[in-house]
DOZA-306607 format. One line per field, with one value per atom (N, C-alpha, C): residue number from 1; residue in one letter; atom name; x, y, z. Coordinates in steps of 0.05 Angstrom, whole numbers. Layout:
<nodes>
resi c(NUM;...)
resn c(a;...)
name c(CA;...)
east c(X;...)
north c(Y;...)
up c(Z;...)
</nodes>
This chain:
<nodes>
resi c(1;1;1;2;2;2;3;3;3;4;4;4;5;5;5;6;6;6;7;7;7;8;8;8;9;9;9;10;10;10;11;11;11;12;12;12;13;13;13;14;14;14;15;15;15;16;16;16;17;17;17;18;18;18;19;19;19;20;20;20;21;21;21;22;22;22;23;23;23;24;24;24;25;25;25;26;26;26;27;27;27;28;28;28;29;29;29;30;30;30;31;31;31;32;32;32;33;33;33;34;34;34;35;35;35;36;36;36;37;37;37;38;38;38;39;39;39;40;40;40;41;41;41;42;42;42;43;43;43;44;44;44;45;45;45;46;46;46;47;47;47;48;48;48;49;49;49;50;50;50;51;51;51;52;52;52;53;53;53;54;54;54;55;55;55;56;56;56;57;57;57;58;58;58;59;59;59;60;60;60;61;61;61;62;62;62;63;63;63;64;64;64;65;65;65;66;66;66;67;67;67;68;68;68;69;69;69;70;70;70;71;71;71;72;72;72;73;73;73;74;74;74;75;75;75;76;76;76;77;77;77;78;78;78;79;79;79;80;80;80;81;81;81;82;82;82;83;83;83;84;84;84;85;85;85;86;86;86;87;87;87;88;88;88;89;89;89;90;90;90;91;91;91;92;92;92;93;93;93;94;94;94;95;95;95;96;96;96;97;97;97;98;98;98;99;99;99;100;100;100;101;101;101;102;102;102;103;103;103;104;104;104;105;105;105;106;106;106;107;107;107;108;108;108;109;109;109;110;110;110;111;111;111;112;112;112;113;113;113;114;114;114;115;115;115;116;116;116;117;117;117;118;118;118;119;119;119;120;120;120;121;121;121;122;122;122;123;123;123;124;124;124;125;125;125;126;126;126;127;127;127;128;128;128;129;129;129;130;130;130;131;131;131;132;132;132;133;133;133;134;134;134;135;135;135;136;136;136;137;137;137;138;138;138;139;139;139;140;140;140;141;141;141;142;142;142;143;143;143;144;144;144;145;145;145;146;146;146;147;147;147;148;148;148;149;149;149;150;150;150;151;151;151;152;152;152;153;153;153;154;154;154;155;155;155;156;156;156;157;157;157;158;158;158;159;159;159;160;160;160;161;161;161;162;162;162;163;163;163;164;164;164;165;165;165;166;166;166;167;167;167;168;168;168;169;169;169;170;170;170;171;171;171;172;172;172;173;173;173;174;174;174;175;175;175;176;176;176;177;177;177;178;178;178;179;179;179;180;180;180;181;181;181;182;182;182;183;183;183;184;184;184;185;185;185;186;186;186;187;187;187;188;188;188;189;189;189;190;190;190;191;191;191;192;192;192;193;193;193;194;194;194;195;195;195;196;196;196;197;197;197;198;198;198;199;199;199;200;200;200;201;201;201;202;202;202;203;203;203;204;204;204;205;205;205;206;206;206;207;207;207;208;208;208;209;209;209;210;210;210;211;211;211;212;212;212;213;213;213;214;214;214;215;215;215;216;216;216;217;217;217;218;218;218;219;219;219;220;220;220;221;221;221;222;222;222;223;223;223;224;224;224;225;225;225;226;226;226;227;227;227;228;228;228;229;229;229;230;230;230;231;231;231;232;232;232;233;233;233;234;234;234;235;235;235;236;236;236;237;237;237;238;238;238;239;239;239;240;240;240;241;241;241;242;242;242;243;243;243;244;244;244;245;245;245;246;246;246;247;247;247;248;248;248;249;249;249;250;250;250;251;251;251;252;252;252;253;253;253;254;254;254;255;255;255;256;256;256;257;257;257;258;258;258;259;259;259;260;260;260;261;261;261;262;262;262;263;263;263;264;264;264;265;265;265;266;266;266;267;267;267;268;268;268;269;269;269;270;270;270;271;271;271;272;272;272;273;273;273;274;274;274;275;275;275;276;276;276;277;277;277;278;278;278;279;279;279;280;280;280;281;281;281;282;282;282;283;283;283;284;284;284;285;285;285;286;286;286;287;287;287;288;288;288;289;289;289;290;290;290;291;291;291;292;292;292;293;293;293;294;294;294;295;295;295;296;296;296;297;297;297;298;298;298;299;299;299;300;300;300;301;301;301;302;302;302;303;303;303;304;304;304;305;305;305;306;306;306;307;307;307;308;308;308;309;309;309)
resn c(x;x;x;x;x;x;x;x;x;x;x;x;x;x;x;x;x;x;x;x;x;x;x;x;x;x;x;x;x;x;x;x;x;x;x;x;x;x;x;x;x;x;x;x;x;x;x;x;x;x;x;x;x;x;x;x;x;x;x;x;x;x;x;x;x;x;x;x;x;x;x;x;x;x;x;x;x;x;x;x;x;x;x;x;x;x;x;x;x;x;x;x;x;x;x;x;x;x;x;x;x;x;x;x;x;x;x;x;x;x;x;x;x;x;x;x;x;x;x;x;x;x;x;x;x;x;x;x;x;x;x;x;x;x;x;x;x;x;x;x;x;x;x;x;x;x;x;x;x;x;x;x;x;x;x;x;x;x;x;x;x;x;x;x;x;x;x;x;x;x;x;x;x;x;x;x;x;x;x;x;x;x;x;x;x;x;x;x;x;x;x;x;x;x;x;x;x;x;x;x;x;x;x;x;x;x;x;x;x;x;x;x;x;x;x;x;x;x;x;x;x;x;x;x;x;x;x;x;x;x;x;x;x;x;x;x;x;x;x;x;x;x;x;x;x;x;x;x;x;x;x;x;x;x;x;x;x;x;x;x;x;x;x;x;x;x;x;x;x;x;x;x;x;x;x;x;x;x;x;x;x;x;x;x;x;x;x;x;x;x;x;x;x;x;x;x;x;x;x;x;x;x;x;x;x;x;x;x;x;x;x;x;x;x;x;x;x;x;x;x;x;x;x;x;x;x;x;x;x;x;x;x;x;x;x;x;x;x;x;x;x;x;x;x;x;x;x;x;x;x;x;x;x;x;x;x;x;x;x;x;x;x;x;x;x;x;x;x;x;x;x;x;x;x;x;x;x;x;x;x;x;x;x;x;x;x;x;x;x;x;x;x;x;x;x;x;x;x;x;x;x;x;x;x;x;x;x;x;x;x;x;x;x;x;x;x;x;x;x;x;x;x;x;x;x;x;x;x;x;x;x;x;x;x;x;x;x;x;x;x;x;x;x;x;x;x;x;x;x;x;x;x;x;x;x;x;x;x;x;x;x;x;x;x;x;x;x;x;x;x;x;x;x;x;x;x;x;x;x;x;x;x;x;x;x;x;x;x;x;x;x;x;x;x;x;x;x;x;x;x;x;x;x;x;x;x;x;x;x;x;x;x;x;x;x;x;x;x;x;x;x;x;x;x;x;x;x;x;x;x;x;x;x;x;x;x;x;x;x;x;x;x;x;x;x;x;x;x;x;x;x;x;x;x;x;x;x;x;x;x;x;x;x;x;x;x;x;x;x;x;x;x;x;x;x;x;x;x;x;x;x;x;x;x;x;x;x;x;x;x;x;x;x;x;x;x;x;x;x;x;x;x;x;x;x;x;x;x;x;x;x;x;x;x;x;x;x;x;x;x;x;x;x;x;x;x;x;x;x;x;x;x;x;x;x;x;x;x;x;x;x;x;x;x;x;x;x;x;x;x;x;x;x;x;x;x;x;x;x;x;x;x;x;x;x;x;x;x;x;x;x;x;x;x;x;x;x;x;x;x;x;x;x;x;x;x;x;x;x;x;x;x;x;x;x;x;x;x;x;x;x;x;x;x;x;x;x;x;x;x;x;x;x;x;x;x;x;x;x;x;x;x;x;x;x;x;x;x;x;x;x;x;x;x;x;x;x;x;x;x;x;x;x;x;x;x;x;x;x;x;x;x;x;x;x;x;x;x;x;x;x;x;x;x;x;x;x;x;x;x;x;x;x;x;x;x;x;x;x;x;x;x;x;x;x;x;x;x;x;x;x;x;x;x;x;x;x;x;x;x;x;x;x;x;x;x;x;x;x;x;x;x;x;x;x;x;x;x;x;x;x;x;x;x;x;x;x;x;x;x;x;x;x;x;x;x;x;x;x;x;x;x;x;x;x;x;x;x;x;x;x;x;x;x;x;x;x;x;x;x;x;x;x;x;x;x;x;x;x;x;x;x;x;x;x;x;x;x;x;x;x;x;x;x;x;x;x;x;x;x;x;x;x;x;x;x;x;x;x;x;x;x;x;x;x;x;x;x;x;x;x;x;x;x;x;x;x;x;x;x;x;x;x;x;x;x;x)
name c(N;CA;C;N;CA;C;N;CA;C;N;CA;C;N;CA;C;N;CA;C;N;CA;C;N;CA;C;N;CA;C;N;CA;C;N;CA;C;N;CA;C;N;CA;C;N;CA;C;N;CA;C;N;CA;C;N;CA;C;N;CA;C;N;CA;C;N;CA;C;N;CA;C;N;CA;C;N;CA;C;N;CA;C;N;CA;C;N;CA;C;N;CA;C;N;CA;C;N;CA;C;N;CA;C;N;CA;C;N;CA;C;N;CA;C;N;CA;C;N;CA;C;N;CA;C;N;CA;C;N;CA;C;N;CA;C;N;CA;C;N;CA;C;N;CA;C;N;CA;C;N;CA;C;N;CA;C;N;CA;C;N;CA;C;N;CA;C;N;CA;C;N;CA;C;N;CA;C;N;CA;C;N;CA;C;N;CA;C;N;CA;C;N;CA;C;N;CA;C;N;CA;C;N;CA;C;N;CA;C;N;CA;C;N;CA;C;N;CA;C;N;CA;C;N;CA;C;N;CA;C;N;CA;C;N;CA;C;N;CA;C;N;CA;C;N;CA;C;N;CA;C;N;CA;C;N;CA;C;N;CA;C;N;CA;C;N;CA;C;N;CA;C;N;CA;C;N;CA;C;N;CA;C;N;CA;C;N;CA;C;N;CA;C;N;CA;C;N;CA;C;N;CA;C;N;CA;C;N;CA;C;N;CA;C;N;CA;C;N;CA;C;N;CA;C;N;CA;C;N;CA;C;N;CA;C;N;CA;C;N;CA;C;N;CA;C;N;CA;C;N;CA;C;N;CA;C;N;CA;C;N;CA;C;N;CA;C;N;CA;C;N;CA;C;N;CA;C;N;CA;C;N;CA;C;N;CA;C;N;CA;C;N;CA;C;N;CA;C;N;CA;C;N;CA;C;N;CA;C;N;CA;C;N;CA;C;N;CA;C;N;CA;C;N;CA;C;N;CA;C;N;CA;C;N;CA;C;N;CA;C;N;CA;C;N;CA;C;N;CA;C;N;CA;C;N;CA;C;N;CA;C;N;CA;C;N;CA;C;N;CA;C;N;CA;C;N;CA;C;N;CA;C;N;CA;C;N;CA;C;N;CA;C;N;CA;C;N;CA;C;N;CA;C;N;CA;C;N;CA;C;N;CA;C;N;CA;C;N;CA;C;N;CA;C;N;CA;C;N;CA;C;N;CA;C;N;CA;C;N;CA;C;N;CA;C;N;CA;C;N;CA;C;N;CA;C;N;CA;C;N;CA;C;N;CA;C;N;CA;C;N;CA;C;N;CA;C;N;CA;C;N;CA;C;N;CA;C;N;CA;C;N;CA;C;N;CA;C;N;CA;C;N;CA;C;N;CA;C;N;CA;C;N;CA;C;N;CA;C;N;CA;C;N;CA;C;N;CA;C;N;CA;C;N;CA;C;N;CA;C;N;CA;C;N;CA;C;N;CA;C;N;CA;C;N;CA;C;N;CA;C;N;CA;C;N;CA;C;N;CA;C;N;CA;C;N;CA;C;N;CA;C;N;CA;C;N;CA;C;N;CA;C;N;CA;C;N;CA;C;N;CA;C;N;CA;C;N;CA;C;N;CA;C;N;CA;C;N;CA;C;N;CA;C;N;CA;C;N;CA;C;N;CA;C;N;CA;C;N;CA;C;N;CA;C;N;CA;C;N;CA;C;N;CA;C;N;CA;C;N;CA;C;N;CA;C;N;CA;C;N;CA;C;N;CA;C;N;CA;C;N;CA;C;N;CA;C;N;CA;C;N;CA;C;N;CA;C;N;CA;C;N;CA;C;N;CA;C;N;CA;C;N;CA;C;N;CA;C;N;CA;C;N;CA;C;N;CA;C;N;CA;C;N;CA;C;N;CA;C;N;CA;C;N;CA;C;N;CA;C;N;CA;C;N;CA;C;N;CA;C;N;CA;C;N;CA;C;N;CA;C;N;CA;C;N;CA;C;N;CA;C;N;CA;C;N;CA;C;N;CA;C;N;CA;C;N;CA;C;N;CA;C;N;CA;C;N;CA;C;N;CA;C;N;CA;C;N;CA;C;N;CA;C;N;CA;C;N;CA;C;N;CA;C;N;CA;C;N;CA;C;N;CA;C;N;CA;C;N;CA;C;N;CA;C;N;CA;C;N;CA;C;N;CA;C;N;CA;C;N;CA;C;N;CA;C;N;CA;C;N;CA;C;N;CA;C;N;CA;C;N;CA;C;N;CA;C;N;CA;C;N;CA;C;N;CA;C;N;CA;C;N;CA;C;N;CA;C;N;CA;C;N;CA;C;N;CA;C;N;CA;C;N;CA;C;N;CA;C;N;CA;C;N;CA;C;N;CA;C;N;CA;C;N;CA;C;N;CA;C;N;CA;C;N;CA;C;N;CA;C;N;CA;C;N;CA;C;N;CA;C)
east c(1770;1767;1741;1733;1708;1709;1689;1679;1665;1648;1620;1599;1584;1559;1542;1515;1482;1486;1482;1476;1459;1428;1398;1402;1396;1399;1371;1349;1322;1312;1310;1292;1312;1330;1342;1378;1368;1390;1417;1435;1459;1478;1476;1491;1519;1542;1566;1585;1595;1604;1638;1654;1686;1687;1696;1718;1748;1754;1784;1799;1794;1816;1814;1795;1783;1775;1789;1767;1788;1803;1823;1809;1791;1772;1755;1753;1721;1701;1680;1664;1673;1661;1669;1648;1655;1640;1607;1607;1577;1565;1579;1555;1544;1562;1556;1528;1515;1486;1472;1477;1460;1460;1482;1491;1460;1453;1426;1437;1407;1408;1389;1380;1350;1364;1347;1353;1366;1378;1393;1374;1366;1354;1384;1405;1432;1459;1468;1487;1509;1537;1551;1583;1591;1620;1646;1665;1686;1704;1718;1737;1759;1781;1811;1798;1819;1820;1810;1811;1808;1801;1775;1754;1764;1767;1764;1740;1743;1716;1730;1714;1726;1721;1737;1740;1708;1704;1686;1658;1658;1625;1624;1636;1636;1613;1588;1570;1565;1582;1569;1598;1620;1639;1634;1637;1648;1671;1695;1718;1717;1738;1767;1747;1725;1711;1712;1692;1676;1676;1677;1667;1649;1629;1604;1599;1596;1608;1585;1579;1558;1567;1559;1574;1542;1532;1513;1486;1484;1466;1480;1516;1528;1530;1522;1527;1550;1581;1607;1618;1620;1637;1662;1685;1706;1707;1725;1721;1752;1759;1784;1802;1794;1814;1837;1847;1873;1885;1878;1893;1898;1920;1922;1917;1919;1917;1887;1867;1841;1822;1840;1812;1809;1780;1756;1744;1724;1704;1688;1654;1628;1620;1611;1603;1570;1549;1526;1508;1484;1474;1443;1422;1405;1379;1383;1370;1373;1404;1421;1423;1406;1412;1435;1453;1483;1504;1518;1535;1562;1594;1613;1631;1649;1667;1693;1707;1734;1757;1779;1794;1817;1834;1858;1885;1883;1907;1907;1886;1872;1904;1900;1928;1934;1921;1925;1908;1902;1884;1858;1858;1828;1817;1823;1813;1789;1767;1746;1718;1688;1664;1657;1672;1655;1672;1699;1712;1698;1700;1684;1658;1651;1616;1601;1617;1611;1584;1579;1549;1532;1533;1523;1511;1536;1523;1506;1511;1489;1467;1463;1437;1423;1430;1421;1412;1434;1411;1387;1395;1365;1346;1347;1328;1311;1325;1321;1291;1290;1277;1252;1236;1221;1216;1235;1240;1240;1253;1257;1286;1282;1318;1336;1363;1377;1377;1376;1367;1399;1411;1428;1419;1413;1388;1403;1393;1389;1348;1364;1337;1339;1311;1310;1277;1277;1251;1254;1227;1228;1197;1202;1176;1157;1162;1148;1147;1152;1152;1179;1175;1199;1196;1218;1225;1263;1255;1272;1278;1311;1330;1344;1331;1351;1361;1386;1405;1441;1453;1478;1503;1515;1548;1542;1548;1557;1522;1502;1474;1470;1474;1471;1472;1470;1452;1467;1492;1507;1502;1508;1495;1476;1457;1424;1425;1434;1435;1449;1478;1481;1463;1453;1427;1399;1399;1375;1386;1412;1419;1421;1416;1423;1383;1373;1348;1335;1324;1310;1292;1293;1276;1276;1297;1304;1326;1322;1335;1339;1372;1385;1387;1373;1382;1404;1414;1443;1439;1465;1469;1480;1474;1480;1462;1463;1445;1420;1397;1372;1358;1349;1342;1310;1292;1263;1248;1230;1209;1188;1174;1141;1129;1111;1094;1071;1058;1017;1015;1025;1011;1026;1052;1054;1088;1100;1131;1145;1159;1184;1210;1227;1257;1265;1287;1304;1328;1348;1370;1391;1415;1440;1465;1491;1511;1530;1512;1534;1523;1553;1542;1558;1552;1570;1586;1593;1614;1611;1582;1569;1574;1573;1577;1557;1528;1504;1502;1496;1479;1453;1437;1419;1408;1399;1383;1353;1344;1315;1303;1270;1253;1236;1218;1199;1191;1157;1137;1141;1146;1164;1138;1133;1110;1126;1141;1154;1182;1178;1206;1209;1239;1255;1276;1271;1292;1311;1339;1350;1375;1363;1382;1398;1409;1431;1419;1425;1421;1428;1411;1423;1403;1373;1361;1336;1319;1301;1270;1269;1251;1240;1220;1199;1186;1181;1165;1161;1132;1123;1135;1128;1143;1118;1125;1096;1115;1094;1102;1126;1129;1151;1171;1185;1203;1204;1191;1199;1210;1203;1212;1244;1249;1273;1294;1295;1299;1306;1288;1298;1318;1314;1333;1358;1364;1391;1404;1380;1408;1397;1387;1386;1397;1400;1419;1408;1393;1375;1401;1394;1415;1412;1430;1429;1426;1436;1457;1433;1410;1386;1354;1346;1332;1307;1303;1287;1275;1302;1316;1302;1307;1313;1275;1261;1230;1212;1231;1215;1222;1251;1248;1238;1228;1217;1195;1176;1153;1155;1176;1171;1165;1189;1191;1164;1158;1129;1109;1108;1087;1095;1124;1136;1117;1127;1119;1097;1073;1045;1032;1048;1040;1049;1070;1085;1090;1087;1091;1117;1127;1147;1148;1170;1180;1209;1217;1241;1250;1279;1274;1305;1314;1344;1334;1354;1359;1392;1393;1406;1417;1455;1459;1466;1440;1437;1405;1407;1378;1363;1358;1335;1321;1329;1316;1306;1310;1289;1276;1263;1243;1222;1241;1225;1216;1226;1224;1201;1199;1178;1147;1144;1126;1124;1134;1122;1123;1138;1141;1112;1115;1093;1085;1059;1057;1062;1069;1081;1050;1062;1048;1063;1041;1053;1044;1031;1023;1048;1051;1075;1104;1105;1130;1140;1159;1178;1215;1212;1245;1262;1280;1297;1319;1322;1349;1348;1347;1350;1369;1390;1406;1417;1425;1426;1463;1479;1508;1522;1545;1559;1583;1588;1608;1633;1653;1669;1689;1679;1691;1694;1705;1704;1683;1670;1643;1649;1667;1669;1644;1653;1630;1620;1592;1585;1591;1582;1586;1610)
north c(601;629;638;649;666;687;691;710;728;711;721;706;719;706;725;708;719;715;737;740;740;734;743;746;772;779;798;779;788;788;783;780;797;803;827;811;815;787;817;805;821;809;812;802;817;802;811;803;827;813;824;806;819;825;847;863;869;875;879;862;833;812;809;820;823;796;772;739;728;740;718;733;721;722;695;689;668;677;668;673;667;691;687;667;647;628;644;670;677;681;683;688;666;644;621;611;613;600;620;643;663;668;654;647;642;648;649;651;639;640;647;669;684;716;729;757;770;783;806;828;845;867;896;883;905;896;903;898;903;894;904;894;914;910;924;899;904;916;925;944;963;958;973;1003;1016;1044;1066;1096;1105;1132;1128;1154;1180;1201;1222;1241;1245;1250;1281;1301;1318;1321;1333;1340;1352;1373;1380;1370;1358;1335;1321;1321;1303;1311;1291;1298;1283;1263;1247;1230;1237;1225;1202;1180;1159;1151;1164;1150;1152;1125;1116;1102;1084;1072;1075;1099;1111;1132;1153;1177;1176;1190;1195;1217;1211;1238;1240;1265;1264;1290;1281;1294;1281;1299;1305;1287;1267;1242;1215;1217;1199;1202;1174;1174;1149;1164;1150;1145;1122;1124;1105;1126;1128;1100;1073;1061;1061;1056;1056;1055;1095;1106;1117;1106;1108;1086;1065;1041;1027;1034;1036;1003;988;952;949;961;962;981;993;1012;1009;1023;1012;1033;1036;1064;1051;1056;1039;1064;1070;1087;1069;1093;1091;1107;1107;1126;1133;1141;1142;1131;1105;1087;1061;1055;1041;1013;1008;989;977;996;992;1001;988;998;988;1003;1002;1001;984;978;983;998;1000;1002;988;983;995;1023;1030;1019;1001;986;954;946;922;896;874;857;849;855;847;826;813;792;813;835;850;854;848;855;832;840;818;840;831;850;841;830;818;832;833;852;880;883;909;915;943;942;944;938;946;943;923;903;914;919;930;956;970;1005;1004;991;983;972;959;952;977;989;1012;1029;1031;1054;1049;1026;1003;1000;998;987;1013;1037;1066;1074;1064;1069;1052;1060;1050;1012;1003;968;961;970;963;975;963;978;950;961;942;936;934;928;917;933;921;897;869;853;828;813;783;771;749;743;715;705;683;670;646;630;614;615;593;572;552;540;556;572;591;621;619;643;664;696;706;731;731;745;762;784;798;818;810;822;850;862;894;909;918;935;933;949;962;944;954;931;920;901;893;893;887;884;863;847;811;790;805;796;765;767;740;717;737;714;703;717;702;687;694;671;646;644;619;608;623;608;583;611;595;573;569;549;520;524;507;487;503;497;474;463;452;457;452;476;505;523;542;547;572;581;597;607;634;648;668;685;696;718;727;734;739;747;778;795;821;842;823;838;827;836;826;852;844;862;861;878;875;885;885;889;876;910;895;883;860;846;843;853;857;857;875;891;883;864;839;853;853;847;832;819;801;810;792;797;777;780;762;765;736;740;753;754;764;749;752;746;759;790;799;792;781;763;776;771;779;770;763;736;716;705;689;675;686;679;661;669;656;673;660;673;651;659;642;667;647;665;670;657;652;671;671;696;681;699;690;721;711;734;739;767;781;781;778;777;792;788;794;807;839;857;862;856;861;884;902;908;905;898;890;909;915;932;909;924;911;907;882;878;854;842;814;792;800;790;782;764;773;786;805;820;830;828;853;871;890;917;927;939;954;973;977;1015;1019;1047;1056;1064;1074;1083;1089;1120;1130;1122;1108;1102;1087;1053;1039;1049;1069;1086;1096;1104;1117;1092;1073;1052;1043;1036;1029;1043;1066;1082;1082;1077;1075;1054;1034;1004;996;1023;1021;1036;1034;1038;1057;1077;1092;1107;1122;1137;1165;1171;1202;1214;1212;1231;1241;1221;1223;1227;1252;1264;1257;1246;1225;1198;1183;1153;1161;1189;1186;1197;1201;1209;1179;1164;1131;1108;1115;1105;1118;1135;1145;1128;1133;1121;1099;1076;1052;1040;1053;1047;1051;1075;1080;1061;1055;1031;1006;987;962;969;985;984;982;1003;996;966;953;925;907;912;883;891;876;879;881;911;915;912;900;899;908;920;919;895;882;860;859;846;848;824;804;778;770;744;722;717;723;711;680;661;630;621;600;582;599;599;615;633;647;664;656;635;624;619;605;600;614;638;662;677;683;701;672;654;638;643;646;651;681;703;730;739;726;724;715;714;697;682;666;639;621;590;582;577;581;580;561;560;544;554;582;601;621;624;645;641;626;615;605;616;615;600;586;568;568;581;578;556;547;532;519;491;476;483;483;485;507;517;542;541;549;557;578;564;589;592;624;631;644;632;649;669;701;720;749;764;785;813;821;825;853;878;902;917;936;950;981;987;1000;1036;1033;1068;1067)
up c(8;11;-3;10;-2;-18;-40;-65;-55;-60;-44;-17;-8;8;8;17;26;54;69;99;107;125;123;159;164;190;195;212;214;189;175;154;124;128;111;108;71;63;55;57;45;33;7;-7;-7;5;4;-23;-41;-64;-61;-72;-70;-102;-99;-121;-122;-133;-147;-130;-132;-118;-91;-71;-45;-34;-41;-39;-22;-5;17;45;43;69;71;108;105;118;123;139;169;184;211;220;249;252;260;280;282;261;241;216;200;207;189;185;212;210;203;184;178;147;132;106;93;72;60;30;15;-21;-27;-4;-20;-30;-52;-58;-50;-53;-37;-37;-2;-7;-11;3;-2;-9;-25;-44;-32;-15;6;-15;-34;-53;-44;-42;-19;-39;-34;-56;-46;-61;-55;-53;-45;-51;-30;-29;-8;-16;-13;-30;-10;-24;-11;0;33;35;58;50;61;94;110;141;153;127;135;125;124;115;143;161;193;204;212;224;245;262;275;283;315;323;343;342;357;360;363;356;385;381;366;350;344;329;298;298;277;276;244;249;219;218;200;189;158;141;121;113;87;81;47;28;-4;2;-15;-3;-25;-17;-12;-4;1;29;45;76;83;92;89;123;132;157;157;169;172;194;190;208;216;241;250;233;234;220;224;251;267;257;248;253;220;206;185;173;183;178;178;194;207;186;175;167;143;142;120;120;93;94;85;98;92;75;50;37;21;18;15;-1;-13;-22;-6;-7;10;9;-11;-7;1;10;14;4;-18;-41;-47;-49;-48;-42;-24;-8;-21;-11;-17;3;16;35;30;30;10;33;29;44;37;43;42;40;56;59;61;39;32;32;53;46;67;92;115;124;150;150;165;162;172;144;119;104;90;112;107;120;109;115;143;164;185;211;207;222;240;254;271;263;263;262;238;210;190;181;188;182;202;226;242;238;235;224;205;179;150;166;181;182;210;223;234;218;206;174;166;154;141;158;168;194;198;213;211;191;169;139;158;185;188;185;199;179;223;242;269;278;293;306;332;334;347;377;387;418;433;450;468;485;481;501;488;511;507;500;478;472;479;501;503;488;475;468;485;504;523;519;503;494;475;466;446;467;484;493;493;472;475;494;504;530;518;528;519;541;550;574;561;570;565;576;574;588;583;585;586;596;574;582;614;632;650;671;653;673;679;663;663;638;618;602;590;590;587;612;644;659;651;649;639;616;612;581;584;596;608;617;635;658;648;621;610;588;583;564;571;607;615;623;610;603;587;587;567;548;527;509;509;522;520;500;478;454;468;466;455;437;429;406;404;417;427;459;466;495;489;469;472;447;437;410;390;400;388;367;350;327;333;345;336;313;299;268;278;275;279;246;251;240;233;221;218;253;262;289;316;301;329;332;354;344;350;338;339;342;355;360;341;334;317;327;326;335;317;325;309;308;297;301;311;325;350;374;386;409;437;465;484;497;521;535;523;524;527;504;481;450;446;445;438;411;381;370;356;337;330;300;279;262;271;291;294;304;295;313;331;340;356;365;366;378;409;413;429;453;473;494;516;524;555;550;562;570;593;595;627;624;638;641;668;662;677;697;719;744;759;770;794;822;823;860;878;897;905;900;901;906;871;872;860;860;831;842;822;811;790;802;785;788;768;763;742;736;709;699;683;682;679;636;626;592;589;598;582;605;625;638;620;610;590;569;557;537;548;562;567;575;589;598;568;556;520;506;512;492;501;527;547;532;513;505;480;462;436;419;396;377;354;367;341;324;295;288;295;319;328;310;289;270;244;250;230;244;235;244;241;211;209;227;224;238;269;284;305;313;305;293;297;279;283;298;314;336;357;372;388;383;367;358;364;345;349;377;399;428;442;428;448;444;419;405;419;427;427;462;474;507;509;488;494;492;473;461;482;490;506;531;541;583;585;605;612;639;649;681;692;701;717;730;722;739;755;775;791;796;802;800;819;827;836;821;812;785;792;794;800;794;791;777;781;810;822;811;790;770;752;746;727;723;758;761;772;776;785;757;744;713;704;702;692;706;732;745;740;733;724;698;687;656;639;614;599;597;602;593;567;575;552;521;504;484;465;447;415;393;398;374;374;346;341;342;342;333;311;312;284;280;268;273;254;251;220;213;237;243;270;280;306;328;313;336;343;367;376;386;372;370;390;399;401;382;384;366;378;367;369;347;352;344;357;340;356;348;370;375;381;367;361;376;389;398;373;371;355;366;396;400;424)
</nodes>
């Protein structure tokens, strides 16, 4: 059973620490290859008890999920808080250094930090602080080239990822959730350990060259988009924080910046080979500059992959 762990997801370590007897948990298997012994940039302390946070501090509903509460310079979300075995409150201050997970009804087997979107929402915040944002997408490295599939529950993005595993020298990052952070001018995707059907995850990055976004159809096919369609198209399967006025200021920006830098396409596809070798011929060329590897082998996982909104 686990105490503690270092998580490092995109470059951003989280040190998860247990309090008041909180240590009959393990690591879920997607997180395992993400386990790290560098610094902690956020302090994430699991703990009994069930802060009172008033009705009216509610700024921000997702339920049955989530609901999002502030109450001074504390930013607190209510996590399935219907489900008395299930729920947890992610509580924060507003530099989010350190965070507090506190479990109501701590004793059940949900009482662990990897359960639903807890990790997820914390790093949307963080991220927010100008750091990148979460991307609904599959990330593929194909020979040093990264290519990044974006779009909405049920577009493809797990097909495609099978497709390309069946590749040679093709890495999966995830089949549902890629984290981008720009770099001295460049940006990169990094993978995660939320994953989709598919249950691909990976800790690894790679310099981001080629965006698809991905529509429905029979056949295959690219087509240009012009700026702000890429822009809008993005925001359809990203994760900015509505709820922060700030947050929601620097993703606009960032999106506008990611599309000017990197080639966007619309793409509909054959869910069979055939796309691969089509997406290779309009996609990027292969390179061996810019690449980055944290870990060889590319995993699947199995857990359960909580949706955030």
């Amino acid at each position: 059973m686990a105490k503690s762990v270092n998580i490092e997801i995109a470059g951003i370590c989280v040190a998860i620490e247990s309090q008041d007897g909180l240590d009959d948990w393990e690591i879920y298997p997607a997180y395992r290859p993400f386990v790290c012994n560098r610094q902690a940039d956020i302090h994430l302390r699991m703990r009994r008890g069930n802060p009172a946070i008033s009705s009216e501090a509610q700024v921000f509903d997702s339920s049955p999920i989530w609901t999002l509460h502030r109450q001074g310079d504390k930013t607190a979300f209510k996590i399935f808080d219907r489900l008395s075995d299930q729920k947890r409150i992610l509580s924060f201050d507003s530099d989010i250094r350190t965070a507090n997970l506190f479990f109501p009804n701590a004793g059940g087997k949900f009482a662990d930090p990897f359960y639903g979107p807890t990790l997820e929402l914390l790093l949307i915040h963080y991220l927010a602080r100008q750091r990148g944002m979460i991307m609904h997408a599959s990330g593929i490295d194909d020979h040093g080239r990264g290519m990044l599939f974006v779009g909405e529950s049920g577009a493809g993005k797990s097909t495609l990822s099978n497709l390309w595993h069946q590749q040679n020298g093709a890495a999966i990052f995830s089949d549902d959730r890629i984290i981008l952070r720009e770099k001295e001018g460049e940006y990169w995707m990094h993978g995660t350990p939320w994953h989709g059907e598919a249950s691909f995850v990976s800790p690894r990055s790679v310099k981001l060259e080629h965006i698809f976004f991905l529509q429905h159809d029979h056949s295959n096919a690219v087509r240009s988009l012009n700026r702000a369609d890429a822009v809008v198209e993005f925001l359809k399967a990203s994760f900015p924080p509505f709820w922060d006025s700030d947050g929601v200021v620097f993703a606009m920006a960032f999106l506008s910046d990611v599309t000017e830098a990197v080639p966007c396409q619309a793409l509909s596809f054959k869910p069979d080979t055939s796309v691969i070798d089509f997406i290779k011929a309009h996609g990027p060329r292969p390179t061996v500059h810019g690449r980055h590897s944290e870990s060889s082998p590319i995993p699947k996982a199995s857990a359960n992959p909580n949706p955030v909104f």
